[in-house]
C-alpha positions as CSV (number, residue, x, y, z in Angstrom):
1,X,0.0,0.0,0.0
2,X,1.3,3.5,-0.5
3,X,2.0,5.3,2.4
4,X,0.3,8.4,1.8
5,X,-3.0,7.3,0.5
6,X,-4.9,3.8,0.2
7,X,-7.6,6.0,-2.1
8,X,-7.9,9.2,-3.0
9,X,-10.5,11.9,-2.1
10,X,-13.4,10.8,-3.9
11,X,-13.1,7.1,-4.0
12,X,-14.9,6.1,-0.7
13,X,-18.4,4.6,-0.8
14,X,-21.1,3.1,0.8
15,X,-19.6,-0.3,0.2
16,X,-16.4,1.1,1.6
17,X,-17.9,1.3,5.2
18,X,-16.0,-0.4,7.7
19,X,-12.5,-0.6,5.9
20,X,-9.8,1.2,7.0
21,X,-8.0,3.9,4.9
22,X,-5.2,6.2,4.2
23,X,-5.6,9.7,2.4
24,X,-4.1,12.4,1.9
25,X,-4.5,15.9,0.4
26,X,-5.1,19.8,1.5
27,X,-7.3,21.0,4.7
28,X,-10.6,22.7,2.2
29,X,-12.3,23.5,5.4
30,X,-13.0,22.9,8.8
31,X,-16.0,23.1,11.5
32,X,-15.3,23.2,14.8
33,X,-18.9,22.1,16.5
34,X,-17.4,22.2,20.2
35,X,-17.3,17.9,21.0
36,X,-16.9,17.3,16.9
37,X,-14.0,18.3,14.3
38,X,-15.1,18.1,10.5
39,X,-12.6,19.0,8.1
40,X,-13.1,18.6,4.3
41,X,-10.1,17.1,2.8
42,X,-9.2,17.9,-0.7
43,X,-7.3,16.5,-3.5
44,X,-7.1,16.9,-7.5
45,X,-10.3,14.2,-7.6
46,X,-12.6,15.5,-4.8
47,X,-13.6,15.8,-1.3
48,X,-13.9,13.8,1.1
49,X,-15.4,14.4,5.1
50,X,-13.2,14.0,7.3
51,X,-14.5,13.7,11.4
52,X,-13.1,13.4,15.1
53,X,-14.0,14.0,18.3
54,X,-12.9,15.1,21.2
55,X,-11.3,12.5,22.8
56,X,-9.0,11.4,20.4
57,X,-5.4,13.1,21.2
58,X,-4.8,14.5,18.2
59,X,-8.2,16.6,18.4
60,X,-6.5,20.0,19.7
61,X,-3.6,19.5,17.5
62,X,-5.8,19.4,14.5
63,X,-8.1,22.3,15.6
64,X,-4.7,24.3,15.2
65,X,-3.8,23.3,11.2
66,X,-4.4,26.5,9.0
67,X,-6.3,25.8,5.9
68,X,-5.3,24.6,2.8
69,X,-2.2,22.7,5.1
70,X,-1.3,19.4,3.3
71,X,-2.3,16.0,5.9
72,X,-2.6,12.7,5.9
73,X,-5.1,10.9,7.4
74,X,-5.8,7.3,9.0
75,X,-9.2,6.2,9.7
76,X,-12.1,4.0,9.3
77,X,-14.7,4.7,6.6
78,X,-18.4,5.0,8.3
79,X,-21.5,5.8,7.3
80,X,-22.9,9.4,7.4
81,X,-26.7,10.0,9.1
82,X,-29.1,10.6,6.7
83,X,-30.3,14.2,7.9
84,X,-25.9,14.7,7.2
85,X,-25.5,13.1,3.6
86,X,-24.4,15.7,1.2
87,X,-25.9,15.3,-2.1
88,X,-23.4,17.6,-3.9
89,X,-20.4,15.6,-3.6
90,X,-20.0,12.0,-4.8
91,X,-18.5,11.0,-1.2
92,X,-21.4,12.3,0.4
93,X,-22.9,9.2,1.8
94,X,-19.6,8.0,4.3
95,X,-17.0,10.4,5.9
96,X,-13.6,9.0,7.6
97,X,-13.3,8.8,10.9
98,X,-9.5,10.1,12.2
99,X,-7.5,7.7,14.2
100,X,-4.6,9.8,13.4
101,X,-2.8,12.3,11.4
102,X,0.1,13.5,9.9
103,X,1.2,17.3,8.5
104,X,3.4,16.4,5.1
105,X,3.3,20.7,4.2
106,X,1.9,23.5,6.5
107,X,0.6,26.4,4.8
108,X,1.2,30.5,5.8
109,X,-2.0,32.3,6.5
110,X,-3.7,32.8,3.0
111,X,-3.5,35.8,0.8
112,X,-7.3,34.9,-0.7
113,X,-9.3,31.7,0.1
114,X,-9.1,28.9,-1.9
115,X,-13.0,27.6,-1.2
116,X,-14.3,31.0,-1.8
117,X,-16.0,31.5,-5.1
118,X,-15.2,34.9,-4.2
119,X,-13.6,37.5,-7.4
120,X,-10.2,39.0,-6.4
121,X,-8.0,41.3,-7.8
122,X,-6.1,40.3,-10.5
123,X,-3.0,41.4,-9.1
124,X,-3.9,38.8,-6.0
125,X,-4.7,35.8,-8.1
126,X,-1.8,35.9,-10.4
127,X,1.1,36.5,-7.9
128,X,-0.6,33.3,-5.8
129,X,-1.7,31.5,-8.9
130,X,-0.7,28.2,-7.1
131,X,-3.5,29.4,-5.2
132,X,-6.1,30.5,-7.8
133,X,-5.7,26.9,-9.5
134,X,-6.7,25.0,-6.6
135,X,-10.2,26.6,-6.1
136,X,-12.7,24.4,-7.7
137,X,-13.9,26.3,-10.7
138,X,-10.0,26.9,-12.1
139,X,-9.2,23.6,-11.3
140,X,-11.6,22.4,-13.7
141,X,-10.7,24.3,-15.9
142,X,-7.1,23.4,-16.1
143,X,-8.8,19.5,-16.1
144,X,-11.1,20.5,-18.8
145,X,-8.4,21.9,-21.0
146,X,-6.4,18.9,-20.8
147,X,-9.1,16.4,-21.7
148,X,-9.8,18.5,-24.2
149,X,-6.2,18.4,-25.9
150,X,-6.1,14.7,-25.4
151,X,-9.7,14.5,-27.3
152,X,-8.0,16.5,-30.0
153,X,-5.0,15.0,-30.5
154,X,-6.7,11.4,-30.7
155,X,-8.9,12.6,-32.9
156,X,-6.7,14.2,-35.7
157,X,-4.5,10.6,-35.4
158,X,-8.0,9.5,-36.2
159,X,-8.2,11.4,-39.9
160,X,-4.9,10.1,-40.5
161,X,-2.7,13.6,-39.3
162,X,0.8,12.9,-38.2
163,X,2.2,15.5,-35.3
164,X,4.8,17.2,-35.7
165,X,7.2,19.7,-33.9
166,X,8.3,22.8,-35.4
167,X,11.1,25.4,-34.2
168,X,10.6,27.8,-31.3
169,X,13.9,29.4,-32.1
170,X,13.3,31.3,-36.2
171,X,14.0,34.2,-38.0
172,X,11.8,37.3,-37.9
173,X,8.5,38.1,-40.3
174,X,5.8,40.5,-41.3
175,X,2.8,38.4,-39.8
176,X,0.6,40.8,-38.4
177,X,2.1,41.3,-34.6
178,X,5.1,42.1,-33.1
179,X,8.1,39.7,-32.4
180,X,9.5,38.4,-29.3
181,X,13.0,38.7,-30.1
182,X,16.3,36.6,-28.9
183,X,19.7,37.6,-29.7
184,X,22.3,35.2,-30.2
185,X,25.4,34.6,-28.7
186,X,27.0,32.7,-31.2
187,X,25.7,35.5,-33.7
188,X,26.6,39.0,-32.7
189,X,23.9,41.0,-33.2
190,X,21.6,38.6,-34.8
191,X,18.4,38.1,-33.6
192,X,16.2,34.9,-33.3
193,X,12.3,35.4,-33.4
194,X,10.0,33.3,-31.5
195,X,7.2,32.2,-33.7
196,X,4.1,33.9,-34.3
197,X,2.9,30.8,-35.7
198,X,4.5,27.7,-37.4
199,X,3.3,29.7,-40.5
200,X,6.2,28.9,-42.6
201,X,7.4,25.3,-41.1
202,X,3.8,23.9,-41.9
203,X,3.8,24.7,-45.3
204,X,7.6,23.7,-45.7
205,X,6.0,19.8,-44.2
206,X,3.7,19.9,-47.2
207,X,6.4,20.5,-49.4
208,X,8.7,18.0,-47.6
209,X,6.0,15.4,-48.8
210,X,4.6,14.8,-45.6
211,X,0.0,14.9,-46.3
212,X,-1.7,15.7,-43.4
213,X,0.3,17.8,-40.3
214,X,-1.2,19.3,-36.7
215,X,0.5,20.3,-33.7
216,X,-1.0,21.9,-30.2
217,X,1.5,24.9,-31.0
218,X,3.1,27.4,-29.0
219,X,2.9,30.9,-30.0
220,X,4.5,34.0,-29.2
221,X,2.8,37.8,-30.7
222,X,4.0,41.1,-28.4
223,X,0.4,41.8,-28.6
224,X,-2.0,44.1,-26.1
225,X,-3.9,42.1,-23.7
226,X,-7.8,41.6,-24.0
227,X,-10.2,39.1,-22.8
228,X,-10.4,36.8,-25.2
229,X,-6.1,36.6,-26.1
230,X,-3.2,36.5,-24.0
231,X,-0.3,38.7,-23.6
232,X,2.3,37.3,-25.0
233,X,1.9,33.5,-26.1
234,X,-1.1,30.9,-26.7
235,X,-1.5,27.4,-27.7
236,X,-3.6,27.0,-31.5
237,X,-4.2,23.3,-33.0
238,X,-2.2,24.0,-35.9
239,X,-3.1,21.8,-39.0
240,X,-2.5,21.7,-43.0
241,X,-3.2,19.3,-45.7
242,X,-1.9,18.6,-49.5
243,X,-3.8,18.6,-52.4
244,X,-7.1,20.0,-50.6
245,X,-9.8,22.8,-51.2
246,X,-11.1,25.1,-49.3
247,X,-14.4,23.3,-48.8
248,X,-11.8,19.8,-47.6
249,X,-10.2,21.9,-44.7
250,X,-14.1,22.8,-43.5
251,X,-14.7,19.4,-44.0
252,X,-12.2,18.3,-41.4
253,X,-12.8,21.1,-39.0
254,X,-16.2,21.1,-38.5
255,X,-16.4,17.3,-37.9
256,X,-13.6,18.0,-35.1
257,X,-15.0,21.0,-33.5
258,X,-19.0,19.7,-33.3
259,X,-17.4,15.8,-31.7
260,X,-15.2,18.6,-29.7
261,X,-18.0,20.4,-28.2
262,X,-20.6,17.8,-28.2
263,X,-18.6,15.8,-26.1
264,X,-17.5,18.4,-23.5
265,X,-20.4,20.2,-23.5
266,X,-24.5,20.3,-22.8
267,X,-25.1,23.4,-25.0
268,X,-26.9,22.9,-27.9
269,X,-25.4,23.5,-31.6
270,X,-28.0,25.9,-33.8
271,X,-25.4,24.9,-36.9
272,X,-24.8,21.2,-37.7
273,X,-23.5,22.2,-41.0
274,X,-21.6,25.6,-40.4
275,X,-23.1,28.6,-42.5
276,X,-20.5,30.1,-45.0
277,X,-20.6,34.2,-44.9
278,X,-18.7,36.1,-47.4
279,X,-17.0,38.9,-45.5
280,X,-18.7,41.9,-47.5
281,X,-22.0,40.5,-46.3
282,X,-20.6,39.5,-42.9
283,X,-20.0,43.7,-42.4
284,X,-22.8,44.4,-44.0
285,X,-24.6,42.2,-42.0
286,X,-23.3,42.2,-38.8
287,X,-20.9,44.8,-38.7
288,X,-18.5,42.8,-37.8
289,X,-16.3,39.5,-39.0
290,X,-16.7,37.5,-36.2
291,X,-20.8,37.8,-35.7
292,X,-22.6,36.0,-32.9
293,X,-25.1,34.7,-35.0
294,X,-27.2,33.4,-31.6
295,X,-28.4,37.4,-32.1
296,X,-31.3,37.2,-34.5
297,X,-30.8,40.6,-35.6
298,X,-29.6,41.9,-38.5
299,X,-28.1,45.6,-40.0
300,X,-29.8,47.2,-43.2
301,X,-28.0,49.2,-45.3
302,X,-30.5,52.1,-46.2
303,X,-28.5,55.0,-47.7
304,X,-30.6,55.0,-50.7
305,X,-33.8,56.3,-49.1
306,X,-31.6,59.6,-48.0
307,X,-31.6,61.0,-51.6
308,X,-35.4,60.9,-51.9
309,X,-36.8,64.1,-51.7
310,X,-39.6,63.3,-49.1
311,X,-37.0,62.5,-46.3
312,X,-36.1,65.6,-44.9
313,X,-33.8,64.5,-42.3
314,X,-31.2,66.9,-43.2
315,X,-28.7,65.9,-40.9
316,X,-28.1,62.7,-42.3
317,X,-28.9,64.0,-45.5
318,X,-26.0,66.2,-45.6
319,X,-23.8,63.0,-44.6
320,X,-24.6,61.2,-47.0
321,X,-23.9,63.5,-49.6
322,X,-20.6,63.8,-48.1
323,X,-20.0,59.4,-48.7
324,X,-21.3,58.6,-45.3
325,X,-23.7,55.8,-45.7
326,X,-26.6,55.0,-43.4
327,X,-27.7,51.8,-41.3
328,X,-30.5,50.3,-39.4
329,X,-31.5,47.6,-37.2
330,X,-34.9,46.8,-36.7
331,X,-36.2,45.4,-33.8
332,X,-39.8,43.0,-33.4
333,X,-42.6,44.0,-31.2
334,X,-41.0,47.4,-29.6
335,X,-43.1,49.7,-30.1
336,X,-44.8,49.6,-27.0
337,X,-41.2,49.4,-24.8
338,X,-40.6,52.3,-22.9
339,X,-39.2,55.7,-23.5
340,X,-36.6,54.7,-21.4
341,X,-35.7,51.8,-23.4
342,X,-34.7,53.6,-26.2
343,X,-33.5,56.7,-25.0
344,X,-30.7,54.7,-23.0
345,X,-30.0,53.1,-26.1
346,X,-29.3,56.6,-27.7
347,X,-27.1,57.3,-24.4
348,X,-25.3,54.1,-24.6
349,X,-24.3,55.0,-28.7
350,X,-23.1,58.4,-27.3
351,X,-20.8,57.1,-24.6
352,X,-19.2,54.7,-27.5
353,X,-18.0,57.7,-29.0
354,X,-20.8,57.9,-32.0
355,X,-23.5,60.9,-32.2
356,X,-25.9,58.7,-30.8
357,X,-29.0,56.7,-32.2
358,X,-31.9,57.6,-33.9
359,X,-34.9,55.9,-34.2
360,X,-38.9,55.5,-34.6
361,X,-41.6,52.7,-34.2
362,X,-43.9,51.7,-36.9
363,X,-47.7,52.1,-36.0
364,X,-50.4,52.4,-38.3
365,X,-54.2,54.0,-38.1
366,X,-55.5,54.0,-41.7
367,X,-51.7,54.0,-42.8
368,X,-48.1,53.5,-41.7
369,X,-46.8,56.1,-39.6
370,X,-43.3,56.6,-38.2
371,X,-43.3,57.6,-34.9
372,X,-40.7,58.6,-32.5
373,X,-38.3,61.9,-32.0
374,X,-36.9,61.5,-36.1
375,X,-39.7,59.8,-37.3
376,X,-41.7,63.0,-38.5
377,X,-38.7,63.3,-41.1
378,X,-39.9,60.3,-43.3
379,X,-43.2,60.5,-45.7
380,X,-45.4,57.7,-45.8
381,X,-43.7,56.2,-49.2
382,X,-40.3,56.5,-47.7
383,X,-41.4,54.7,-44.4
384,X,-43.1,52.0,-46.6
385,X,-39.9,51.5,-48.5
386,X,-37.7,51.4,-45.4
387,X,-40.1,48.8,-44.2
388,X,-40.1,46.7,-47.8
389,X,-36.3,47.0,-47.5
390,X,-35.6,45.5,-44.0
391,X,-39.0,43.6,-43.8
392,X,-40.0,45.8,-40.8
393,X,-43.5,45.0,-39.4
394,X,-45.9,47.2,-37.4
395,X,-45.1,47.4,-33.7
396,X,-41.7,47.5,-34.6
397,X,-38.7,49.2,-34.1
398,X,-36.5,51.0,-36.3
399,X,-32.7,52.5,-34.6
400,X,-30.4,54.7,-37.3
401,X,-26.8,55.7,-37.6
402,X,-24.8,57.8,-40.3
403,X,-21.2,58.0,-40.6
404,X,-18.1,56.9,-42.3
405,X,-18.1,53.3,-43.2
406,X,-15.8,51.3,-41.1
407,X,-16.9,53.8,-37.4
408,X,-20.7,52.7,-38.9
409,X,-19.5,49.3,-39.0
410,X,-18.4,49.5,-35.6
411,X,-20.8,51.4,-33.6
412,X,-23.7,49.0,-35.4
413,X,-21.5,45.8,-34.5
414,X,-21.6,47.1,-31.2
415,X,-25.5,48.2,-31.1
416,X,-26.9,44.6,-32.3
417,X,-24.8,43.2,-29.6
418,X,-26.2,45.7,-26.9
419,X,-29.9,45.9,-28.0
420,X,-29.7,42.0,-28.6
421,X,-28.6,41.4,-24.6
422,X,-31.1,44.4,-23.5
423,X,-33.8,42.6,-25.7
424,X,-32.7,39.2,-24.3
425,X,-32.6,37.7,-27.6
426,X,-28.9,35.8,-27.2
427,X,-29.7,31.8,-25.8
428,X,-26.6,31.3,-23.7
429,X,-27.3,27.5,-24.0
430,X,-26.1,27.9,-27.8
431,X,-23.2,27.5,-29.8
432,X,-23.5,29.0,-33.0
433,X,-20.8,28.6,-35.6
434,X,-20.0,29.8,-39.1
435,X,-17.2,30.5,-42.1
436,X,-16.1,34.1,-42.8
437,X,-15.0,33.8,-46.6
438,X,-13.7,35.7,-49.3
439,X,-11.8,38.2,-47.4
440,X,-9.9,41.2,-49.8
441,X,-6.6,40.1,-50.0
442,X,-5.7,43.5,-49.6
443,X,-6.9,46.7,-47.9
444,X,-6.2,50.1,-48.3
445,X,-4.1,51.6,-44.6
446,X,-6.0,54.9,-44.5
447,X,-3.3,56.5,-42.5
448,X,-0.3,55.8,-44.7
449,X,-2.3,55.3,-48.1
450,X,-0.6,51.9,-49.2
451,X,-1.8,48.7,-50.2
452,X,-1.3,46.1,-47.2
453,X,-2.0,42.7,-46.7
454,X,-5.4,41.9,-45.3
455,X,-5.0,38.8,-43.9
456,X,-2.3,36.2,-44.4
457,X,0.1,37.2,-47.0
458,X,0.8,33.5,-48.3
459,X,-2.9,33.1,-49.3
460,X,-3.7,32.1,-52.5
461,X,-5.8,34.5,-54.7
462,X,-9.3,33.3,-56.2
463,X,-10.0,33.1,-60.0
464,X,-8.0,31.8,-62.8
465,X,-4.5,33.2,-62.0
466,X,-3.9,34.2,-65.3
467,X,-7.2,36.3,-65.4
468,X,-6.3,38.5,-62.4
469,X,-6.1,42.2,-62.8
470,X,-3.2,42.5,-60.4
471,X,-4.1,46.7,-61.4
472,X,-6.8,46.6,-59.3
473,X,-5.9,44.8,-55.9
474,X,-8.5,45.9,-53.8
475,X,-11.1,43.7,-55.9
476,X,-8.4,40.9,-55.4
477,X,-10.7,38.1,-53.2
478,X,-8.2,35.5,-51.7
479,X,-9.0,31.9,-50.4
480,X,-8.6,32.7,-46.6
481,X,-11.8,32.1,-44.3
482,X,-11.8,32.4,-40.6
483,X,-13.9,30.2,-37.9
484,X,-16.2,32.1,-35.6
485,X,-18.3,30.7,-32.9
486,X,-20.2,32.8,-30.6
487,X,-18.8,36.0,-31.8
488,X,-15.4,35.2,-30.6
489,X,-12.9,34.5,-34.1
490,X,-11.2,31.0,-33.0
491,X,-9.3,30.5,-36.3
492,X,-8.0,32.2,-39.4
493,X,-6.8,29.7,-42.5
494,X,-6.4,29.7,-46.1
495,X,-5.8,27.8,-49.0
496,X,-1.9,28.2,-49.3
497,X,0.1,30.4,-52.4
498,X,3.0,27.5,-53.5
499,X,3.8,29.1,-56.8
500,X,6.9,31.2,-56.3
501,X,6.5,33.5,-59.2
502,X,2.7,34.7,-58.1
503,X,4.1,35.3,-54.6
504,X,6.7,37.7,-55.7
505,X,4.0,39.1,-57.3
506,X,1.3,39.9,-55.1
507,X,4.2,40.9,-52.2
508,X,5.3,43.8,-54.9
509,X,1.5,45.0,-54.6
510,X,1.9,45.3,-50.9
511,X,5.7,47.1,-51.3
512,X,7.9,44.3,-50.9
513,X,10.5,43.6,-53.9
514,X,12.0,40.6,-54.7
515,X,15.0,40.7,-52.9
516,X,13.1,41.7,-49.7
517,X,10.6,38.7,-50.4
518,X,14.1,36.1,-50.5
519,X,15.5,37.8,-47.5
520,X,12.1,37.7,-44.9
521,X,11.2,34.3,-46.8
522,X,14.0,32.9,-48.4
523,X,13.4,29.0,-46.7
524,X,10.1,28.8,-48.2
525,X,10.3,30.8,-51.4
526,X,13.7,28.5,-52.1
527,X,11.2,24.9,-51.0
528,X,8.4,26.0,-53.5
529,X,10.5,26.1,-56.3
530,X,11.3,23.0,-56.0
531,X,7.6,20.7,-56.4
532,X,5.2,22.1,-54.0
533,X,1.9,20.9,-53.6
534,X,-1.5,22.7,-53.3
535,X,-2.1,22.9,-49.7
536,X,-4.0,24.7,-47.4
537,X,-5.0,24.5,-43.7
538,X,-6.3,26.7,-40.6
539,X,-5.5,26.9,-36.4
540,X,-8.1,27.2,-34.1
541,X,-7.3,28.8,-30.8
542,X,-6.9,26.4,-27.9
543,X,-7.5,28.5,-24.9
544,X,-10.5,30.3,-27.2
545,X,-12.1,26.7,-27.5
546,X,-11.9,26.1,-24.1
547,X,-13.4,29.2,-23.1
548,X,-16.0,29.0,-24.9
549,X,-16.3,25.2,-23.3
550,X,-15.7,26.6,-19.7
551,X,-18.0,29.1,-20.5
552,X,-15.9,31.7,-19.5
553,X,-15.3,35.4,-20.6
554,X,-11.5,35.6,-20.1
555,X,-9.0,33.6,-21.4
556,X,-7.0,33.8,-17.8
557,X,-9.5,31.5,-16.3
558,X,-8.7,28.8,-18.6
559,X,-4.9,29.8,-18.8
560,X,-2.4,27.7,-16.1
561,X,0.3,30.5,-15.8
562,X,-1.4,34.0,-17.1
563,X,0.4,37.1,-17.7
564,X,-1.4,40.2,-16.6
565,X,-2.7,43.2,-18.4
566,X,0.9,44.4,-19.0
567,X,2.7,40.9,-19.8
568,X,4.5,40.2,-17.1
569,X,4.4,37.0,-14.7
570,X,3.6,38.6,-11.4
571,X,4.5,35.0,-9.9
572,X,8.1,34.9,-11.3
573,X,8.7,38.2,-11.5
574,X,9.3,38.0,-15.6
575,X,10.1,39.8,-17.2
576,X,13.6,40.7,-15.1
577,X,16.5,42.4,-15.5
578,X,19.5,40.8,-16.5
579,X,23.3,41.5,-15.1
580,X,26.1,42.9,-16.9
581,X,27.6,39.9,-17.5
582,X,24.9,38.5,-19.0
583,X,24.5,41.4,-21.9
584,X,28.3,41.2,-22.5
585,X,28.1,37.5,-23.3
586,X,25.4,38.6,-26.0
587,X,27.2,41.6,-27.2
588,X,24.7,43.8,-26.1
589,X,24.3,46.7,-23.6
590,X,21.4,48.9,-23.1
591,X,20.3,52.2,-23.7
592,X,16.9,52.9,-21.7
593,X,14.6,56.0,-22.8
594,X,14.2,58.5,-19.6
């Protein structure tokens, strides 16, 4: 037998009564009922009760142990009364009484309690995140994300995917974030980058002759904190494939992801088969390329009706003379909501930054009339055109914006998600899931004026290669398609560019010449030329999946070592300063700004 446990905290039952045991595991709580000691033992599987009374010796020793102390107990497995069994554990029927006891690791008086489902301050949780992980909900968690993995990984061996490791240590790239950079000793003043993504390396496997690749990668971006990404570095289930479409890599993705959540969760799926969105009508739309299609609404485009001359709304009408553009969302049955309703709407719009939102309801006596503070503005065949054009009803609800495009897009993204939640349309018990294709493969920066990259620059463009008008690249569409569930973006993918001669191509749209393509890319523009494959593939966001699993709104709470808001590691005290002797071995010194 082992000497610190014969079975572990939730292993004793009924038919367990009479034996005695050995466990072990941390002090979760203890009662202190004057003749009678309960303490609530605690290890990675459970609880078990724990009792002893007053005449056993070790009673006032016991009463002293600060929580969340490690012990081990011996004892005799008995039977709880029935007005004491505890339903909400599965050890709830027996408790162990204590013979004796032994400390194996005393604890200091706790910064925050581990039993409390209490919040705390992040600064708190993540300096003691030893701490943090042992109270229930994180715990699971950290359980939950590795059942997870291991349902992943089994699965893609499944499909016939082979995993692979790639390099942490690689040179530097324009992928979208910043690098985490590491200078090498061997190499005065060269730098190593730590990998955004195995972007290059997975397409180099395809290449290599290798068909079907994943890996639960690390990656590293120098990225601003929010709650859905870490600071820093995240895991992604990083996959490609040879000779494959776009509509193959779906294929394999949606059968992972609906086994994936099925399995690990009670929510129901609205999508078996993921809806495909093009990314014009996903802005359109929604506002937004990561929509949380649980929210029924939808945003009308209805610029048009402000050139008719019996909508005298001159405010907007002046906008959109200047190239704004005007939107709407309609809401069902509003009309009889309070004024409060939507004048806090309007307030809300306001303290985003935008001018606010109009609106009116729909009501009709012997015709439609537009009620409300703008809805004197609009004759009765403009109203009955808004209402053909968005397939508003009477009793309904009609909010307005005007501005630019993309601060419209946003301030509308933001509204169907407020008035959605207000309206309480969302079902939290959902997972709702779709593609985001045919994304620009470039974009226009408004501040510089040049032609960027919109996504990933190794995409492949759409249409018969020898068709393109490479003199227009805004109309460019590219095979790239992201995975949203929820409103939350897990993946971006494409379909992959191996012909060298296209990529040197569509890199001089975006300002890079050939040389500079061979020196940021020389590895895999040298491997293409050479017999590559068409490939293509995607990588979903671990800790994303997970917290939409977990059903959590941070990505900390389903993170085992967090960085804070500002990326450090308030636990290790990273990042740290480094001595002298250190930087000289590197051939560096530093030169701080005051």
């Amino acid at each position: 037998m082992n000497k610190y446990r014969s079975h572990n905290c939730n292993e004793l039952r009924k038919n367990d009564v009479g034996d005695e045991v050995i466990i072990s595991g941390w002090i979760n709580k203890k009662r202190d009922h004057g003749n009678l000691l309960f303490i609530d033992l605690r290890d990675n599987y459970g609880v078990t009760q724990c009792i002893i009374d007053k005449e056993n010796l070790n009673f006032k020793e016991l009463e002293k142990i600060q929580l969340e102390s490690v012990i081990k107990i011996n004892g005799k497995v008995v039977n709880r009364k029935n007005d004491t069994i505890n339903k909400d554990i599965e050890t709830g029927e027996i408790e162990v009484a204590i013979e004796n006891f032994k400390v194996l690791g005393t604890c200091k008086e706790l910064p925050m309690p581990v039993f409390s489902d209490q919040e705390y301050a992040e600064e708190i949780r993540l300096k003691y995140r030893f701490l943090d992980l042992r109270r229930k909900k994180i715990h699971e968690n950290i359980v939950l994300r590795s059942k997870v993995i291991s349902f992943i990984r089994n699965e893609m061996a499944n499909m016939g995917f082979l995993e692979f490791q790639t390099p942490i240590l690689t040179s530097s790239s324009p992928e979208g974030a910043r690098d985490f950079l590491v200078p090498s000793r061997l190499n005065p003043g060269k730098f190593y980058a730590l990998p955004q993504a195995p972007q290059q390396f997975k397409q180099l496997i395809m290449v290599s002759g290798f068909d079907k690749y994943f890996q639960i990668a690390p990656c590293f971006r120098d990225e601003d904190a929010r709650a859905d990404r870490s600071p820093g570095e995240f895991y992604q289930l990083d996959l490609e494939m040879s000779f494959v479409e776009q509509d193959d890599v779906f294929k394999v993705v949606e059968e992972l992801l609906i086994k994936t959540f099925k399995k690990f969760s009670n929510k129901k799926m609205i999508f078996e088969k993921f809806p495909k969105i093009s990314y014009t009508d996903a802005m359109l739309k929604y506002g937004s390329d990561k929509p949380d299609l649980r929210n029924p609404l939808i945003i009308n485009d209805i610029t048009e009706i402000f050139l008719r001359k019996d909508v005298s709304f001159e405010i907007f009408k002046k906008l959109v003379n200047s190239g704004s553009k005007v939107r709407c969302i309609v809401t069902e049955n509003t009309k009889d909501k309070p004024r409060s309703f939507f004048d806090n709407i309007d307030k809300w719009a306001k303290d985003q930054g935008a001018s606010g939102l109009a609106y009116f309801t729909i009501e009709k006596d012997k015709e439609f009339i537009a009620k409300g503070p703008v809805g004197k503005f609009f004759s009765k065949e403009a109203l009955e055109e808004i209402m053909k054009k968005t397939q508003a009803k009477v009793g309904d609800s009609v909010f307005l914006s005007c501005d630019k495009q993309k601060e419209l897009e946003k301030i509308t993204s933001l509204a169907r998600d407020k008035i959605g939640r207000d309206l309480n349309l969302i079902n939290e018990n959902t997972f709702a899931f779709c593609w985001i294709v045919d994304y620009p493969m470039f974009e226009k920066n408004e501040e510089t004026k040049k032609i960027e990259f919109s996504h990933n620059p190794f995409s492949m463009p759409q249409g018969n290669i020898d068709q393109i008008n490479f003199d227009k690249p805004l109309d460019i569409l590219a095979y790239q398609y992201d995975i949203v569930c929820n409103g939350i973006e897990l993946s971006s993918g494409a379909i992959r560019n191996h012909i060298p001669e296209l990529m040197y191509k569509l890199f001089s749209i975006a300002g890079y010449d050939k040389k500079k393509v061979n020196e940021k890319f020389s590895g895999m523009i040298n491997a293409l030329s050479y017999g590559a494959p068409p490939h293509g593939g995607i990588a979903p966001g671990i800790d994303r999946i997970i917290m939409l699993l977990a059903n959590e709104k941070n990505i900390r709470e389903v993170t085992m070592f967090p960085m804070n808001q500002n990326a450090q590691d308030l636990m290790m005290n990273a990042p740290s300063e480094v001595n002298e002797n250190q930087l000289k071995e590197l051939n560096l010194s530093l030169k701080l700004k005051k």
